[in-house]
N, C-alpha and C positions, 0 to 999 in steps of 0.2 A: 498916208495913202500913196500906193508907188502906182503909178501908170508907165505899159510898155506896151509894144508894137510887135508883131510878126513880121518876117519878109514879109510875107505872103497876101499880108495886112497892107505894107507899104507900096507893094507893086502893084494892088486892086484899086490905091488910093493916090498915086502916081499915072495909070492910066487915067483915072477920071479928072485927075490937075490937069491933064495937056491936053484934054479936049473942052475948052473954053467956052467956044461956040457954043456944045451942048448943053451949056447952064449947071456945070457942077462948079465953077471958080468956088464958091463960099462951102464946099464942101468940111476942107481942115477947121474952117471958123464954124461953121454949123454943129461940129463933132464938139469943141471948144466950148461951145456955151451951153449944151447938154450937160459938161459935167462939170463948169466952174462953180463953185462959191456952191457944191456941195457936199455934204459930207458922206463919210462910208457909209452910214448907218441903212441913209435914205437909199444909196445908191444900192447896198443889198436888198430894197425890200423894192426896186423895181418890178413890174408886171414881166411878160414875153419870155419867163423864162423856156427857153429846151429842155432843161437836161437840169436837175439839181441832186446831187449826190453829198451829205458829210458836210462840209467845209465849202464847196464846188459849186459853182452855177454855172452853166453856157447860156446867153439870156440874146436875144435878137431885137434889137432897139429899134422902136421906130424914129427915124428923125425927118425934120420936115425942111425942103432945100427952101433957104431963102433967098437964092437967086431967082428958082424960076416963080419964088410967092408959090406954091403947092405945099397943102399941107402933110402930114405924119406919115398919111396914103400913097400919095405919088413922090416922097422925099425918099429919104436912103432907108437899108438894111445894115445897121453894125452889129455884127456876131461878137461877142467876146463873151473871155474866162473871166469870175471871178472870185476869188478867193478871199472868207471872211475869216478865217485866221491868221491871213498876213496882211490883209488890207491889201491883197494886189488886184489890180485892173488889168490886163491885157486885152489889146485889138486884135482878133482874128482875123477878120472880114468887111468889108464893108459891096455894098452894088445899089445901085439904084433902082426904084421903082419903076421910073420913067423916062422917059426922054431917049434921045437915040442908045442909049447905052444902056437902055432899061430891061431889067431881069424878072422871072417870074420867081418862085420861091424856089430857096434851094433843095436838093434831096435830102431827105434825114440822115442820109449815110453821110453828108459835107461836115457834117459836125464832130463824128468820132475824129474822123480824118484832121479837122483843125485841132484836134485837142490833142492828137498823136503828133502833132507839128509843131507845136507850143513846147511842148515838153522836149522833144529833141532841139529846139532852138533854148530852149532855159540849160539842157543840160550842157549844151555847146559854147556858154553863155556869150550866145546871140542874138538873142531880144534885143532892142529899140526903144531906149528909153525915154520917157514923154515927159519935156519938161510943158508944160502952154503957157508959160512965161514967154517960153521960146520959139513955140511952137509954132 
C-alpha cells in the first residue's frame, strides 16, 4: 500500500498546523490512526464515497478531531483518490468542520478539479510521499 500527498493537500494541512489555538494540533495524528494497522481491502470498502469509476474512488472521510473531543461531525473533511489496482492512497484535501477554520461542504465541481491536480502532480512526479513511521 503506497500512501502520497498533494501540494494542495499539504498546504490545506499546513494552514491548519500553524493555527494551534484553533484545536487542529492532533490534526497529522488524527489522519495517522484512521489508516494505521489497516489494510487495502477494508480501506477500499470504506462508505463516503464521491465519485467511483473502474479501479478509481474519490471518497470524503469523516474524522473526528481529538484535540477538541468532537466527534466524525464537527472533526475534519479528507478528500482523497484511491486506487485498487495499485493499492495507492492519495490525500487530496483535508478542512474542518468546525472551529474557527470551519468549512461547510465543498462544491461537486472541487472534486473533478483535485483529481485533474493529482494527475498533473503524479505525471510531474510531485506527489508527497507518506511514510507515518515518519510522518
Amino acid at each position: 500500500m503506497f500512501f502520497s500527498r498533494t501540494s494542495e493537500f499539504n498546504d490545506a494541512l499546513n494552514e491548519l498546523l500553524k493555527k494551534p489555538k484553533h484545536g487542529y494540533v492532533n490534526c497529522k495524528e488524527d489522519i495517522k490512526n484512521a489508516f494505521k494497522d489497516q489494510v487495502f481491502q477494508n480501506i477500499w470498502q470504506w462508505p463516503d464515497v464521491i465519485f467511483h469509476q473502474d479501479n478509481l474512488k474519490i471518497v470524503k472521510l469523516r474524522l473526528s478531531n481529538s484535540f477538541l473531543k468532537v466527534g466524525k461531525s464537527g472533526g475534519y473533511r479528507l478528500v482523497y483518490v484511491i486506487f485498487n489496482d495499485s493499492e495507492e492512497i492519495c490525500f487530496l484535501y483535508i478542512y474542518p468542520k468546525s472551529g474557527a477554520l470551519g468549512a461547510d461542504d465543498l462544491k461537486d465541481s472541487a472534486y473533478p478539479n483535485f483529481l485533474k491536480k493529482y494527475h498533473k502532480e503524479k505525471t510531474e512526479n510531485s506527489l508527497i510521499e507518506i511514510n507515518f513511521e515518519e510522518w
